[in-house]
C-alpha positions as CSV (number, residue, x, y, z in Angstrom):
1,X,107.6,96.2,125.6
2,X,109.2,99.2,123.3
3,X,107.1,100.2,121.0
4,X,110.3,99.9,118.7
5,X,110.8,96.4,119.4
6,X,107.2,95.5,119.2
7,X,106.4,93.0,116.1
8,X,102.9,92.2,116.5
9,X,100.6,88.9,116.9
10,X,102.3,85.9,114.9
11,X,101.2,86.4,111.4
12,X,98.7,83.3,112.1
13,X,96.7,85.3,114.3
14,X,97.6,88.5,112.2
15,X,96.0,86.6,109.2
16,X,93.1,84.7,110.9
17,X,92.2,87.0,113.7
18,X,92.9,90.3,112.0
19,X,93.0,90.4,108.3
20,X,90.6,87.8,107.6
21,X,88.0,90.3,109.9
22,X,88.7,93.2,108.0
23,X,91.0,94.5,110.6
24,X,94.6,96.0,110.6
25,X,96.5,95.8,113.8
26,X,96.1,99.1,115.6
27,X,98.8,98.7,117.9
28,X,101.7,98.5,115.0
29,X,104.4,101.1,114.7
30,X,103.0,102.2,111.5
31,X,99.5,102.3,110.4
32,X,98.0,104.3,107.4
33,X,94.7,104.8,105.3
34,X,94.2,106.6,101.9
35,X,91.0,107.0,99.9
36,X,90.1,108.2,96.5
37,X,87.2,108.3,94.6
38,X,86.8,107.2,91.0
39,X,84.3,107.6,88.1
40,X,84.3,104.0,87.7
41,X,82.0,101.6,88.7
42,X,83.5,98.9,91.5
43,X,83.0,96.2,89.2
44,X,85.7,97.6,86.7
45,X,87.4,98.6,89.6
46,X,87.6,95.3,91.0
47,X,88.7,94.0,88.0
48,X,92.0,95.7,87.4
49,X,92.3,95.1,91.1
50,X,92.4,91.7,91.4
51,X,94.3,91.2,88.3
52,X,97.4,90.5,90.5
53,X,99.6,89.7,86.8
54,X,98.9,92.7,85.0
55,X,99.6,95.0,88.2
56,X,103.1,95.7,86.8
57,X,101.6,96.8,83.2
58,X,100.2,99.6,85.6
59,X,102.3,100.0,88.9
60,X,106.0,100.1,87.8
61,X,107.0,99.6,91.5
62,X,105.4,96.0,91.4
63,X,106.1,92.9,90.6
64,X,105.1,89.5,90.3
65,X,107.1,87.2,90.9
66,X,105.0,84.1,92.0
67,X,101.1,84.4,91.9
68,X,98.4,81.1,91.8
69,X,95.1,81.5,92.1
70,X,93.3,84.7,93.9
71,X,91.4,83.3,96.6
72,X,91.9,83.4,100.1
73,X,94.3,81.3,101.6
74,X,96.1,81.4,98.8
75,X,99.9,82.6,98.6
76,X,102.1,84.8,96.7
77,X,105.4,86.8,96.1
78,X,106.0,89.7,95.0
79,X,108.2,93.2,94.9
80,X,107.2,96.4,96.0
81,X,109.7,99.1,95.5
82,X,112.6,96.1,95.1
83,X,111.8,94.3,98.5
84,X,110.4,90.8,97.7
85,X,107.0,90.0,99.8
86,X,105.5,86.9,100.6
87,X,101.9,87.4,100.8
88,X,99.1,85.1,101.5
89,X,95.0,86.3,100.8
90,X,92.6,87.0,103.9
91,X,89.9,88.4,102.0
92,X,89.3,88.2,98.3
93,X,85.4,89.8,98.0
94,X,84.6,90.4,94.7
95,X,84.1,94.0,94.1
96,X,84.2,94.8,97.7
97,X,87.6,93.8,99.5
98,X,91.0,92.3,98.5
99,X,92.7,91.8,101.8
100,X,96.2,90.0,102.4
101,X,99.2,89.3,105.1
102,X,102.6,89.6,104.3
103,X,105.9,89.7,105.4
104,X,109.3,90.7,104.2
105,X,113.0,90.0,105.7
106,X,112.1,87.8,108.0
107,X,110.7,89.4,110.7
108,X,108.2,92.3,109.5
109,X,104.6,92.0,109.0
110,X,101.9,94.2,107.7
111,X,98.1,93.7,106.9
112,X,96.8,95.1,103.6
113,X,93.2,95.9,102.8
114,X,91.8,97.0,99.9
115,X,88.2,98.2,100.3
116,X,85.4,99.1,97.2
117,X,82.9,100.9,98.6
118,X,80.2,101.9,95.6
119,X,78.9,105.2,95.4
120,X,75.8,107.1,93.5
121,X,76.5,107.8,89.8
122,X,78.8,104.9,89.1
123,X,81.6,106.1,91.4
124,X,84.1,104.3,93.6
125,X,85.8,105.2,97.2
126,X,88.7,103.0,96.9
127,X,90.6,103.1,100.8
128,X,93.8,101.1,100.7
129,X,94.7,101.0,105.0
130,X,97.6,98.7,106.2
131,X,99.7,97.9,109.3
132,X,103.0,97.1,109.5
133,X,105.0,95.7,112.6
134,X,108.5,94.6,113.1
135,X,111.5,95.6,115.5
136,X,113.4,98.6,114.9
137,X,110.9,99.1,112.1
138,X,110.6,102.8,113.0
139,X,113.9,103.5,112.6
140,X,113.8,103.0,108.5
141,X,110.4,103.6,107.4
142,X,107.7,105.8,108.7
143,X,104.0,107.0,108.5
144,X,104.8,109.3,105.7
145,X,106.4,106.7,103.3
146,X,104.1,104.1,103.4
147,X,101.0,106.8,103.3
148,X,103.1,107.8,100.0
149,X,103.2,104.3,98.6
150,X,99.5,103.9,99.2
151,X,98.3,107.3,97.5
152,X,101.2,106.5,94.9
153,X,99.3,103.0,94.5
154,X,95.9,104.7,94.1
155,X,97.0,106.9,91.6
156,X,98.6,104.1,89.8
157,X,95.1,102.0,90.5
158,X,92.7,105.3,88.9
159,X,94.4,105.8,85.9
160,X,94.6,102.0,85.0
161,X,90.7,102.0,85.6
162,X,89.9,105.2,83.8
């Protein structure tokens, strides 16, 4: 098959098979990973994190539109950038990973991990790494824009914990 008509495992294997392992799906058009460090320990990082409701107060590009509680599993809907997104939890590890599925028009789907790793002196690595799959994707959005909305995120993320 193309590689611009490829869209990926069904999002119940994407979900069970890959996000719930802490995977992303290597073999979708578009695949990035961003990392920053922060002064902050991971518990206070993990706690603006996870805080799904106050992400727009924070992220002006989000928002909330449907959210119940944060546990995997569990679903939700949301806009990024104007395009709604209906997400459903993989992962939610306290201090360590928040990891979901989505999809968005219909036919697109992406893996989202969001990984705390703690460091000496109270510090954070915070890597945000994602996959997303659908046909003709390519020809719309590319590596470079969703690596922006990632390091745009994490900017967002280290000023909200600081």
């Amino acid at each position: 098959m193309s590689p611009l008509l490829y869209s990926g495992p069904s999002l119940a294997v994407l979900h069970e098979e890959y996000a719930a392992r802490g995977r992303v799906d290597p073999d979708a058009q578009l695949t990035s990973s961003s990392r920053l460090v922060v002064d902050v320990p991971a518990d206070r990082v993990w706690a603006v994190m996870a805080d799904l409701r106050a992400w727009p107060s924070w992220a002006s590009h989000i928002r909330i539109l449907e959210l119940g509680d944060v546990r995997p599993g569990a679903s939700f809907l949301w806009r990024l950038n104007g395009v709604p997104l209906r997400s459903r939890f993989a992962v939610v590890e306290p201090q360590r990973e928040l990891t979901w599925t989505g999809t968005f028009l219909g036919c697109y789907r992406a893996v989202d991990r969001h990984v705390l790793e703690p460091l000496e002196g109270g510090r954070t690595r915070i890597t945000v790494e994602e996959s997303l799959a659908g046909p003709l994707l390519p020809l719309f959005y590319r590596e470079p824009m969703l690596r922006a909305n990632h390091e745009r995120w994490l900017s967002d993320l280290a000023r909200a914990v600081a």
